[in-house]
C-alpha positions in Angstrom: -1.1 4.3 -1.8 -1.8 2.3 0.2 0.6 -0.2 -0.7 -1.1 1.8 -2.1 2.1 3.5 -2.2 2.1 6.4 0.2 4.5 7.7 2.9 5.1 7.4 6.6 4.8 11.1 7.8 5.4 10.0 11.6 9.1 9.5 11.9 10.8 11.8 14.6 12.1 14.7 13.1 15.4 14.3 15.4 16.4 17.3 15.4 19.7 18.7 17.5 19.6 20.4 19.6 22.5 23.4 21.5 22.6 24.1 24.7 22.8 27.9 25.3 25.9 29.8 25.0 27.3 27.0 23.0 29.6 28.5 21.1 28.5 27.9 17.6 30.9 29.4 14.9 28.8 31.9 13.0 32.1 32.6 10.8 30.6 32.6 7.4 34.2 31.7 6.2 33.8 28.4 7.1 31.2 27.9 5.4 31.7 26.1 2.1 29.3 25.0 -0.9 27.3 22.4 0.1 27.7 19.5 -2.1 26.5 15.7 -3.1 28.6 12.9 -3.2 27.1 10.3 -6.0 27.3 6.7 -6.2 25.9 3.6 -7.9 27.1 0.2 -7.3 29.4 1.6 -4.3 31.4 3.6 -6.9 31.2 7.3 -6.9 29.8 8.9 -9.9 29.6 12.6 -9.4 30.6 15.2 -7.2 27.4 17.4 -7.4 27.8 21.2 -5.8 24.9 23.0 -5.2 25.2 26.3 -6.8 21.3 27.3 -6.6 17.8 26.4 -5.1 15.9 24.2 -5.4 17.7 21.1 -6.7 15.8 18.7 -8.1 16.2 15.4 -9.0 15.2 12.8 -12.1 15.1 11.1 -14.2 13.9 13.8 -17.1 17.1 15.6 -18.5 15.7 19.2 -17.3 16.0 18.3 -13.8 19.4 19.7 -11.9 20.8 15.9 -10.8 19.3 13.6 -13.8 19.5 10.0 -12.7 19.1 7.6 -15.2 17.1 4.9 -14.2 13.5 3.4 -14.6 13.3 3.1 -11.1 13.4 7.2 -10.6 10.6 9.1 -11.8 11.0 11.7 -14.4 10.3 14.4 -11.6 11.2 12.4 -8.3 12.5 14.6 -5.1 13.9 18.2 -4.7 16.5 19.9 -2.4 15.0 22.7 -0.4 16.6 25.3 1.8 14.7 27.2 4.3 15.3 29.1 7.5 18.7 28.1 7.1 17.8 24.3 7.0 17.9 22.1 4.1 15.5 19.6 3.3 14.6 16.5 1.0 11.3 16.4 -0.3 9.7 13.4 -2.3 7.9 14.9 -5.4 5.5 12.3 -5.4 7.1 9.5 -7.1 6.6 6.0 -7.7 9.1 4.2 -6.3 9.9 6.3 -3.0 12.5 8.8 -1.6 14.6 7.4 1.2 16.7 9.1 3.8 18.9 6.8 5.7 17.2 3.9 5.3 13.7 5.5 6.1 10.8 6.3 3.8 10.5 10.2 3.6 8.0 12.5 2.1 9.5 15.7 3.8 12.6 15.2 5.9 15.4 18.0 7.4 19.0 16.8 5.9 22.1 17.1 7.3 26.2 16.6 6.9 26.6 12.6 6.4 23.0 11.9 5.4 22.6 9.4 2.6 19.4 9.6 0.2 18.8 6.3 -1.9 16.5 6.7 -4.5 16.4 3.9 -6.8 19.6 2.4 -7.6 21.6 5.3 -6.4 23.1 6.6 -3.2 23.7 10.5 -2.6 25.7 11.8 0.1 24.6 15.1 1.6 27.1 17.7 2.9 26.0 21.2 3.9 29.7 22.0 4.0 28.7 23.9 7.6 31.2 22.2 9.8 29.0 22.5 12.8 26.3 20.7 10.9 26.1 16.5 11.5 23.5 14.5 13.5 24.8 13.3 17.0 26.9 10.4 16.5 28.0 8.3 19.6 31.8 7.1 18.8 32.2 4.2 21.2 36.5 4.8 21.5 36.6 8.3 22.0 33.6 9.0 24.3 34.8 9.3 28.0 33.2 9.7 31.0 33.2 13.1 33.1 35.3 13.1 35.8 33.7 12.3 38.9 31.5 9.8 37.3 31.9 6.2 38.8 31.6 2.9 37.5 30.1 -0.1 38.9 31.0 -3.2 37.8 27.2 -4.5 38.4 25.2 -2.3 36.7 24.1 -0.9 33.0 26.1 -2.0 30.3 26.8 -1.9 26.8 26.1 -4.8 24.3 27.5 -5.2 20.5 24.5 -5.1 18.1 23.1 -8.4 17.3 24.1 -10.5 14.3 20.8 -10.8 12.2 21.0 -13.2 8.8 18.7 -15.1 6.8 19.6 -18.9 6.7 18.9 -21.0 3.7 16.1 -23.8 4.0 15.4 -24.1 0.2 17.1 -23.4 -2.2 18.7 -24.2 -5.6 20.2 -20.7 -6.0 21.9 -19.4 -2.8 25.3 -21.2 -1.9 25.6 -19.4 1.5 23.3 -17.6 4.2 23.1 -14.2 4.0 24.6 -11.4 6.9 22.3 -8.5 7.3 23.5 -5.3 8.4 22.7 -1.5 7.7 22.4 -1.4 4.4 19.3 -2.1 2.5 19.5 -4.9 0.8 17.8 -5.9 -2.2 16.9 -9.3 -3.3 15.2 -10.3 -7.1 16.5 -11.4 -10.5 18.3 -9.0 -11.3 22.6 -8.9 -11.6 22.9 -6.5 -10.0 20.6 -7.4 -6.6 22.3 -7.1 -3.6 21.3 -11.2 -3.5 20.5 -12.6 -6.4 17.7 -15.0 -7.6 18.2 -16.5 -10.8 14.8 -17.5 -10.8 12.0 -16.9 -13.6 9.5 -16.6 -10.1 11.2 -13.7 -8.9 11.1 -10.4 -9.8 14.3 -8.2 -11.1 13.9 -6.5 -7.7 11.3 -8.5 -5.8 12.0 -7.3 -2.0 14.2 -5.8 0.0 15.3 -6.2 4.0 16.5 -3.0 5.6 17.0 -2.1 9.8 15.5 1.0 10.9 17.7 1.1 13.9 15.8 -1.4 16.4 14.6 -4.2 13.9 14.4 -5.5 10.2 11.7 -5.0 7.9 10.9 -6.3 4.4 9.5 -4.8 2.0 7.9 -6.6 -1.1 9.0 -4.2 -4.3 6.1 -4.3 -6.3 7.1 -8.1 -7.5 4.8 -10.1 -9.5 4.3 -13.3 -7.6 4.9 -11.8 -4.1 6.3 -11.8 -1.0 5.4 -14.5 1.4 6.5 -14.4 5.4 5.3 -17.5 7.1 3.0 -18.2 4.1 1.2 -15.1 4.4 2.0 -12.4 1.4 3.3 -9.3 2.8 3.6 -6.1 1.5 5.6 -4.3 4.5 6.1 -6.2 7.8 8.7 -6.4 10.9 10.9 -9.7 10.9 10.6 -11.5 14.0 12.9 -14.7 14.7 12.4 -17.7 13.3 9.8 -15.8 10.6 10.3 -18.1 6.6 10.4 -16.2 3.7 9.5 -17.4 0.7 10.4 -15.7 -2.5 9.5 -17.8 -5.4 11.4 -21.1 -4.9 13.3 -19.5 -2.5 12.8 -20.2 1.2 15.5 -18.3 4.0 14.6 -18.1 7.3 15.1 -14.9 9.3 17.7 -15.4 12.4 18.8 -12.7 14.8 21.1 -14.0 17.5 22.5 -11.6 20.5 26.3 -11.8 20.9 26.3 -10.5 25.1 29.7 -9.1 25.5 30.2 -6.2 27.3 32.0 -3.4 26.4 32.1 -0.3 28.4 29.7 0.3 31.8 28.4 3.2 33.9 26.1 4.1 36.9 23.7 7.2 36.2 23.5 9.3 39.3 20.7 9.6 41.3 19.5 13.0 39.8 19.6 11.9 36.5 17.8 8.5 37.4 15.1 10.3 39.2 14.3 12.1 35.9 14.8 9.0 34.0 12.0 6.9 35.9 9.8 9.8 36.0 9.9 10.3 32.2 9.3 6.4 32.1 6.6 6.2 34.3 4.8 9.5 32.1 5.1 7.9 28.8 3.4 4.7 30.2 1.1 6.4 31.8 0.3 8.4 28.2 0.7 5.1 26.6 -2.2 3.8 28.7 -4.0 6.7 27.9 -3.9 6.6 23.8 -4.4 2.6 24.2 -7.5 3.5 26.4 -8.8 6.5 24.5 -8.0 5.0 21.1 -10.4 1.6 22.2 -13.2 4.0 23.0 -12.8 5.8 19.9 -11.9 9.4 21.8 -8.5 9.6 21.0 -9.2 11.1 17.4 -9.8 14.6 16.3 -11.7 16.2 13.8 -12.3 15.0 9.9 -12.2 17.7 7.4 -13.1 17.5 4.1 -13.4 20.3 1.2 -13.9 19.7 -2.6 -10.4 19.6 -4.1 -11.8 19.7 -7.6 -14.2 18.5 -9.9 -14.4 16.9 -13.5 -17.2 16.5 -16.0 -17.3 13.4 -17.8 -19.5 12.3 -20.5 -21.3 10.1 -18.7 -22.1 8.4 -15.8 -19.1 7.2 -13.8 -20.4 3.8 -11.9 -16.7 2.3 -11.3 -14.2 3.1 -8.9 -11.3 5.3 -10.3 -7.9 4.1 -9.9 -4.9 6.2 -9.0 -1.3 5.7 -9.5 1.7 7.3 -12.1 0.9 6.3 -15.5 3.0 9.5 -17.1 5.9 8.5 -15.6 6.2 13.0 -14.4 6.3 11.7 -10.8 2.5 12.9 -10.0 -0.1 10.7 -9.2 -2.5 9.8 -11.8 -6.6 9.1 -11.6 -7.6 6.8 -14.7 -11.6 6.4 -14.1 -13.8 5.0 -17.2 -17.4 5.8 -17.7 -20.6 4.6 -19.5 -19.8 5.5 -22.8 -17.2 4.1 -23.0 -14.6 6.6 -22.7 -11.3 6.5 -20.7 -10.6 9.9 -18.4 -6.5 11.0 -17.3 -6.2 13.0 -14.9 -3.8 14.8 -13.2 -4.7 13.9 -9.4 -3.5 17.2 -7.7 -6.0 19.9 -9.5 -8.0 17.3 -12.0 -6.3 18.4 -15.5 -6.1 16.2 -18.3 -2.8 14.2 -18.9 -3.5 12.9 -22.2 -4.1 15.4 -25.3 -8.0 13.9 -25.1 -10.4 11.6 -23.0 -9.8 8.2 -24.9 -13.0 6.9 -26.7 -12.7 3.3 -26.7 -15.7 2.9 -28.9 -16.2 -0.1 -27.0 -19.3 0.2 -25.1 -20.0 1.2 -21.5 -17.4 0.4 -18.6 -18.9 -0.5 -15.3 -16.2 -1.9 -13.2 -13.0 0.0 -12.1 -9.7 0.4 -13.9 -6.9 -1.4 -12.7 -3.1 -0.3 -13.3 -0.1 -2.6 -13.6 3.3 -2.5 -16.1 1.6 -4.7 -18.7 4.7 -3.7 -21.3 7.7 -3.2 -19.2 9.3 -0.5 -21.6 9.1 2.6 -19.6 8.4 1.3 -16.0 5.3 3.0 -15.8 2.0 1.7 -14.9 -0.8 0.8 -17.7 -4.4 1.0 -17.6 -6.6 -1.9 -18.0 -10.2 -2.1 -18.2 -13.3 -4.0 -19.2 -15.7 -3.3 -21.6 -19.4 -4.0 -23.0 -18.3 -5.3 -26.3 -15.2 -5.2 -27.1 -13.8 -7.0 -24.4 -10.4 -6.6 -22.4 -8.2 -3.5 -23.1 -4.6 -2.6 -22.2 -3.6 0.9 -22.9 -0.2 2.8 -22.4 -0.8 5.0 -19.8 1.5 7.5 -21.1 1.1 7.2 -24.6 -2.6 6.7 -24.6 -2.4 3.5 -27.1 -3.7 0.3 -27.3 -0.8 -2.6 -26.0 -3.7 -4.9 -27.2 -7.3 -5.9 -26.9 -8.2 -9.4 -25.4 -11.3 -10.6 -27.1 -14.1 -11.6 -24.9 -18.2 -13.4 -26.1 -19.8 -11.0 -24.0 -19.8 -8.0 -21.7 -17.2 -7.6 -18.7 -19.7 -6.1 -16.3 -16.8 -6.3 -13.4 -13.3 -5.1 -12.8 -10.8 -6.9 -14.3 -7.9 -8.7 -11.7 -4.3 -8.8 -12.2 -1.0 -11.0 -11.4 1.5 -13.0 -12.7 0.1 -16.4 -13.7 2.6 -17.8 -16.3 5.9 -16.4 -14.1 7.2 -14.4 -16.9 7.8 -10.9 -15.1 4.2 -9.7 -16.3 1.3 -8.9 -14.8 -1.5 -11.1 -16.4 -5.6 -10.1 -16.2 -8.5 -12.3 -15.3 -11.6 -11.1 -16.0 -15.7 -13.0 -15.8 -17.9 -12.2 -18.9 -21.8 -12.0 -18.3 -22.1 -15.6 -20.5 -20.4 -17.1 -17.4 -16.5 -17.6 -18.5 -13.6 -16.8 -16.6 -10.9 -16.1 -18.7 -6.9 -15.3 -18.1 -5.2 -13.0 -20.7 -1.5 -13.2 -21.1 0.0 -9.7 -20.4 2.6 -9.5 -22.8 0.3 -10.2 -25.9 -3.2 -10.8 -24.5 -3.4 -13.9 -25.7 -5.4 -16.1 -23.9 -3.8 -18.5 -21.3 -6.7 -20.5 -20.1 -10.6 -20.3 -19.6 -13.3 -21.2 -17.4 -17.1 -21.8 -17.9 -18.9 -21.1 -15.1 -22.5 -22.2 -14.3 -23.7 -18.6 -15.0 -22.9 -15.3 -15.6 -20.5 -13.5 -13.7 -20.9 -10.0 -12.0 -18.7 -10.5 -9.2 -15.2 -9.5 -10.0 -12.2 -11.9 -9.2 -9.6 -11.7 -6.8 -6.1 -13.2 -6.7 -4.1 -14.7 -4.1 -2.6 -18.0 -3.8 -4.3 -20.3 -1.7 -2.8 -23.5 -3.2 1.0 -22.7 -1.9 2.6 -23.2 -5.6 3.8 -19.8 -5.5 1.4 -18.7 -8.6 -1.7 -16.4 -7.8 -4.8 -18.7 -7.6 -8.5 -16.9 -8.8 -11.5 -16.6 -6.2 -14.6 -15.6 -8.3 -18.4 -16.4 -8.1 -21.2 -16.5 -10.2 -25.0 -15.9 -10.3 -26.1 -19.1 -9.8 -25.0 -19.3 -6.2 -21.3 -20.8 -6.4 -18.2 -19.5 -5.5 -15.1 -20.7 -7.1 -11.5 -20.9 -6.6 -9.3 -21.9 -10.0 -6.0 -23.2 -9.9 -4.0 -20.0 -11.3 -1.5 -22.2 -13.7 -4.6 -23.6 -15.7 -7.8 -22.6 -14.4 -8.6 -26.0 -12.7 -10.7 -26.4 -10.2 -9.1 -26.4 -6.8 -12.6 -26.4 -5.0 -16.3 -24.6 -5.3 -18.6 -23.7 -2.6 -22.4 -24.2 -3.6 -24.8 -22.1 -1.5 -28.6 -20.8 -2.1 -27.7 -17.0 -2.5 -25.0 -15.4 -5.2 -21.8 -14.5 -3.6 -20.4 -11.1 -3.6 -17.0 -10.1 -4.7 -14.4 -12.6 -2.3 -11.8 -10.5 0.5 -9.1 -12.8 1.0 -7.5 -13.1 5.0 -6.2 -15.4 7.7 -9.1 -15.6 9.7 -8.7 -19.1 11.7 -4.8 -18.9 12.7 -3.2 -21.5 10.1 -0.9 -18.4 8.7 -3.2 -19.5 5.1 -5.9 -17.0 3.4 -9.4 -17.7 4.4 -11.9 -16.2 2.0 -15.1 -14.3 2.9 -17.7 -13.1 1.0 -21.7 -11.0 1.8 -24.4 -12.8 0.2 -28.1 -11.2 0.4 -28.5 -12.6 3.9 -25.5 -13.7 5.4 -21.2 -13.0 6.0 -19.9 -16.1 5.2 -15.9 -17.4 6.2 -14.1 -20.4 3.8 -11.1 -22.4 4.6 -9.0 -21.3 2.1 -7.3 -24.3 0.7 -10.2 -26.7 1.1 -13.0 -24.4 0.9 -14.5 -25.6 4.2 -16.9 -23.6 5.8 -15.5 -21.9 9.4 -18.7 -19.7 9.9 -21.4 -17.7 9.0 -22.9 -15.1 10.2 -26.7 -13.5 9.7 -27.8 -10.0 8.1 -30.6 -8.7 10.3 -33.7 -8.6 8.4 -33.1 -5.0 8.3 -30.9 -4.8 6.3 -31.6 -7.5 3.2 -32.3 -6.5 -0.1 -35.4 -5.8 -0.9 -37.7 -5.5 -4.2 -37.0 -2.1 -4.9 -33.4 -2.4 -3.4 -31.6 -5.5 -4.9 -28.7 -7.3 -4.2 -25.5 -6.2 -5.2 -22.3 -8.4 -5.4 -20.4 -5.4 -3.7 -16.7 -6.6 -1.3 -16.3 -6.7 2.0 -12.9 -4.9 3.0 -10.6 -5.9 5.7 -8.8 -4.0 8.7 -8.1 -5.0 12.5 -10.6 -2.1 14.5 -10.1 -3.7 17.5 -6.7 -4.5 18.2 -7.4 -8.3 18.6 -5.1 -9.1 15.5 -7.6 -10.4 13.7 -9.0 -8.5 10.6 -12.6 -7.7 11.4 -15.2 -7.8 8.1 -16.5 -4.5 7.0 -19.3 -4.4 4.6 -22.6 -2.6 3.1 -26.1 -4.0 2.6 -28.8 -2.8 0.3 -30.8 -1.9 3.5 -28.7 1.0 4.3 -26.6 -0.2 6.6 -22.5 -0.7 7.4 -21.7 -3.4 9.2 -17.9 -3.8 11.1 -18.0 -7.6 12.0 -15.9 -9.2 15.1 -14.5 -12.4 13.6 -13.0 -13.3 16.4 -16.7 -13.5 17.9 -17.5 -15.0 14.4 -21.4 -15.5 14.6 -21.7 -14.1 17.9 -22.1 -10.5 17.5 -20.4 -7.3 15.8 -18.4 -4.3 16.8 -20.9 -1.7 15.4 -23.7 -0.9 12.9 -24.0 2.1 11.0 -27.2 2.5 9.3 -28.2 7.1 9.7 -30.6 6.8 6.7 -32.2 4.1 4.3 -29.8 5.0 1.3 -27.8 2.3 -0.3 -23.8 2.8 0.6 -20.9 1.8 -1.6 -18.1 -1.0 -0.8 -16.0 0.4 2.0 -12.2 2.1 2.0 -10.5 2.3 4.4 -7.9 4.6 6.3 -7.3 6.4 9.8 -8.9 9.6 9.2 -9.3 11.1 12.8 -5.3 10.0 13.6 -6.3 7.2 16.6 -4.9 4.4 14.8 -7.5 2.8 14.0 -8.8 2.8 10.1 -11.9 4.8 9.7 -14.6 3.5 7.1 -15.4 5.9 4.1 -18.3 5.3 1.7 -20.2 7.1 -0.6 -24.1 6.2 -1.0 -27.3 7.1 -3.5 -27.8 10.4 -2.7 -24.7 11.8 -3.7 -23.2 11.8 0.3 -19.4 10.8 1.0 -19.3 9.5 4.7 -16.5 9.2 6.7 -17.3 6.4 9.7 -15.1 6.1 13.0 -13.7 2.5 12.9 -13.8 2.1 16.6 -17.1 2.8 17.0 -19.4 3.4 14.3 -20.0 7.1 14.7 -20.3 9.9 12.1 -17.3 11.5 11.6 -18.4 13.8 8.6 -20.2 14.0 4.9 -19.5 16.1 2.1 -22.3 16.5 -0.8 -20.9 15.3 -4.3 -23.4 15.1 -6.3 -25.5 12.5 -7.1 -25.5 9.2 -6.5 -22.4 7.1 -6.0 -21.9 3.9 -7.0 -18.5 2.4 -6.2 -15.9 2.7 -3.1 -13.9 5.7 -3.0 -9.9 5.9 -3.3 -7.9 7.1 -1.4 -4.3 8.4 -1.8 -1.9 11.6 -1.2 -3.0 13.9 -4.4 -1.6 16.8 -3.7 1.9 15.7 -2.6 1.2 17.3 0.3 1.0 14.4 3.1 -2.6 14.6 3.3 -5.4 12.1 2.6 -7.9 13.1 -0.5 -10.6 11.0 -1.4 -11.9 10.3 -5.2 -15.5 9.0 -6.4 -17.2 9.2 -9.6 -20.9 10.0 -9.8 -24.2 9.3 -11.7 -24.4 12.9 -13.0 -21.6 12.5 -14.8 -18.9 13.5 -12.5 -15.1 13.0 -10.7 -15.1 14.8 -7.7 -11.5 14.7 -5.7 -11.9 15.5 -2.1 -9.2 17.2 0.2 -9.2 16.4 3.9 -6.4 17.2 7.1 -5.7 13.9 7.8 -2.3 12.9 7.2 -1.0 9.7 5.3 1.4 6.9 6.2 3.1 5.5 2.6 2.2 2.0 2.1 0.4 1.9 5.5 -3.6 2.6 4.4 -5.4 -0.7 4.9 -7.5 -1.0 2.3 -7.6 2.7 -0.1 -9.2 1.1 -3.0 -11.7 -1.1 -4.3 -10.9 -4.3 -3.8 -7.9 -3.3 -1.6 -5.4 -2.7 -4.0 -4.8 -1.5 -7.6 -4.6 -5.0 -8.7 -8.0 -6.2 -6.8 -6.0 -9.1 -5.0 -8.9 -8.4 -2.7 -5.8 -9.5 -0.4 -5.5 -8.2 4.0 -2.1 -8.7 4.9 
């Protein structure tokens, strides 16, 4: 949450372990307070004892450690002790809880551990002294007598020396040494590496080692981060990979230094046990990659109804979910027909504004999208379309306008949003039904450029640059058969793809191998694949007969989303048709066939989400359809995982995202009977790992499959 910004339950708990008849001092007199050391900028702080349980920490002033900093939520992680054990637990904020390095939702702490949440480093000491992780000290371990050496066999090699080199730059003076720390690069002073550059963000990425490689992470920047010209929200470095961040571009080098240091010769007994541990895990290895293809591997799909709330009318967009209160919850914003904004509190559905908020500005059809339009408080803003009042931006914790952005005619889609003018702030495109494309500045809503289109458009844009300027270009079609794709800076046209059926809302991947976005889009008979920097077309592919729109069952400019199901690498293309059916689409077959077709019952699904439901790695497809049904469909193969009844019909993708706080997947959807209805399943969440857990991928519609 996805990016969507949600946590990686799977680490290995690591947890020591005693041999019997250890020895462990049970003297409570040794026992001290346990306590945590403080620091910001390397420089300690406070010395925090913990007197009483639970400690939690924040950046609100009732909280036991208040840490003041717009990159902590108000109510952001909490000290736990049970069964003798503390533990850290995330409290659902924005920005993450990290332990060690690691992303953590619910992790056991001990002596010497160091939790970094925002700026901020804490120390953790139980004050048990039997209490530390394992720690290998190369100059004082020594081997058991009796053990011999040989001079031929396993040895011990320093860590390699990883750093990114400079290839472009007017900023850096030096390459950069990367080591264990996490290390922030962005705008801001007080970056770890700082890029005085109005492209960046104040804290645009960061590059951090989780032991056996580096990753970077993009921070939630305005313009993105790019890795080998791809934008990436979280990825692996591999050598030789370029990063580009703004005008910025450092390669990523790691280079083994092979000098040995101490060696040793297991004996047979323990080798024995070794190889035979070796040759099991392959051997389950096999098995998962075996029974994961064939779709086996997964269990069950649960779902219950978490709660429900009644709107005052019918609810045709998707909702959109993220903290726009700042209380370290997660938020769903959903609009309805009448033109009235809903706040909710995603773990039991209450209210988090004093009221619904009336816009007075007609009915809303397309989804609500969240960004940090005003950059006071660091929290995320709701933006929206409307039928006649055109564009709004409202506080998401105040509940006030930040301004209206005047529009001719009705914004019948959901709005899209990036930095276009580089400024720090997210900007919003939105089409109008009279046919113009129009980019609001964020800061004032002003209007930075606009683009009349042949005809009115339905379609909602998406943003991604395809150009390689470093500024988010606009993919968007209209009714009269074209698809565009608009030069972000000005809203020139970079090229325009004229076909005989409207195009849906664009997905935007690599498809052909270049390392550039391709864009795809469904028409009313056909998946077709675009070049993305000429606009060339790579291939198209034919809807069966079966499943074309017919009469009674029009065509809908609904997205495609985008996930790998098949381990080629290669995103495959997910989509619905008015027929019924739910198509997962091989593109490395392209035109030759797809992976499966799901199509129990003639009623009309939504636009897919997307995330691994039944735990075999895979993303399962979730969509709700015109009879009030959500489905849950295996990715692998195309089977039925489960349905819950909702209501009636649905007419937008669900989202997806952790609502309770409890590691676990729920599901949202609004309904024509004038309904939210949040859904709780088993399945348990990965932060930032959900491939596609909203409508048009993320809460910005970048429409974007990294």
């Amino acid at each position: 949450m996805q990016d969507e910004h949600f946590d990686d339950t799977g680490f290995d708990n690591a947890d020591s372990l005693e041999e019997e008849g250890s020895g462990r001092n049970e003297d409570a007199s040794s026992v001290q307070p346990a306590r945590l050391s403080i620091r910001k900028k390397d420089e300690v702080i406070q010395e925090f004892v913990i007197e009483s349980l639970p400690v939690t920490i924040g950046r609100k002033a009732e909280n036991g450690i208040v840490l003041e900093d717009r990159n902590v939520s108000r109510k952001h992680a909490e000290i736990v002790k049970e069964n003798d054990q503390f533990f850290l637990r995330d409290s659902g904020s924005t920005g993450g809880t990290r332990l060690n390095g690691q992303p953590v939702v619910e992790k056991d702490i001990h002596t010497g551990d160091v939790i970094q949440i925002g700026e901020y480093r804490l120390t953790f000491d139980s004050g048990d002294p039997d209490d530390e992780r394992t720690v290998f000290d190369d100059e004082e371990t020594r081997l058991e007598e009796g053990t011999a050496l040989d001079e031929d066999r396993t040895r011990f090699y320093e860590e390699p020396e990883a750093r990114l080199l400079i290839i472009k730059s007017d900023i850096l003076d030096e390459d950069v040494v990367l080591g264990d720390q996490v290390l922030v690069l962005g705008r801001d002073e007080e970056a770890d590496v700082n890029l005085d550059d109005k492209r960046a963000s104040r804290k645009h990425c960061e590059v951090r080692s989780d032991g056996s490689e580096f990753i970077i992470r993009d921070l939630g920047s305005a313009n993105g981060t790019f890795v080998n010209g791809q934008k990436v929200s979280e990825q692996p470095l591999k050598n030789g990979d370029r990063i580009q961040i703004g005008s910025t571009v450092l390669e990523f080098r790691m280079d083994p230094v092979h000098k040995p240091k101490h060696r040793s010769r297991l004996s047979g007994v323990f080798k024995g046990v070794f190889y035979l541990f070796l040759l099991a895990a392959v051997s389950y290895g096999a098995y998962r990659l075996i029974t994961g293809l064939s779709g086996r591997a997964g269990g069950p799909v649960i779902m219950q109804t978490l709660w429900t709330y009644a709107t005052r009318d019918a609810v045709q967009g998707s909702p959109a979910l993220g903290d726009v209160n700042g209380d370290g919850f997660i938020n769903l914003i959903a609009a309805d027909a009448a033109g009235f904004l809903y706040g909710l509190d995603a773990r039991h559905g209450g209210m988090i504004w004093n009221s619904d908020f009336n816009t007075r500005a007609g009915s809303m059809a397309g989804s609500t999208k969240l960004a940090d339009i005003n950059l006071i408080d660091g929290e995320l803003d709701v933006v929206a379309g409307t039928a006649s009042r055109g564009v709004l931006a409202l506080d998401g914790g105040t509940m006030r306008p930040i301004w209206w952005g005047k529009t001719e005619s009705q914004v019948l889609s959901s709005p899209a949003v990036a930095d276009i003018n580089s400024d720090g702030i997210p900007d919003v495109v939105v089409g109008t039904l009279s046919g113009r494309i129009i980019c609001f500045d964020g800061r004032q809503g002003g209007v930075i450029w606009s683009f009349e289109a042949d005809g009115p458009v339905t379609a909602s844009p998406v943003m991604v640059d395809i150009n390689g300027d470093a500024v988010p270009d606009v993919i968007v079609g209209s009714t009269r058969n074209r698809l565009y794709a608009l030069d972000g800076r000005n809203g020139q046209i970079i090229w325009v793809h004229s076909g005989t059926e409207a195009p849906s809302t664009a997905a935007v991947a690599d498809f052909n191998g270049d390392k550039k976005p391709d864009v795809v889009f469904v028409t009313a008979s056909a998946v077709i694949v675009l070049e993305g920097t000429r606009g060339a077309l790579l291939w198209r592919w034919e809807i069966p007969e079966s499943a074309r729109p017919t009469p009674s069952n029009p065509f809908l400019p609904l997205p495609p989303a985008l996930a790998d199901l098949n381990r080629d690498r290669i995103p495959e293309i997910i989509f619905s048709t008015p027929g019924g059916h739910v198509f997962a689409l091989d593109t490395r077959s392209g035109t030759q066939g797809y992976l499966w077709d799901f199509s129990i019952g003639p009623s009309r699904k939504t636009s897919p989400a997307l995330f691994d439901f039944n735990g075999d790695g895979i993303s399962d497809v979730a969509v709700g359809d015109d009879q009030g049904i959500l489905i849950i469909i295996n990715g692998v193969n195309g089977h039925q995982l489960n349905t819950l009844a909702v209501g009636s019909a649905v007419m937008s993708s669900p989202v997806i995202g952790d609502f309770t706080g409890s590691g676990t997947a729920c599901l949202a959807v609004g309904t024509m009977d004038r309904k939210i209805v949040a859904v709780q399943t088993q399945s348990r969440i990965s932060r930032g790992k959900s491939a596609w857990p909203f409508f048009g991928g993320d809460i910005r519609n970048t429409g974007f499959s990294r």
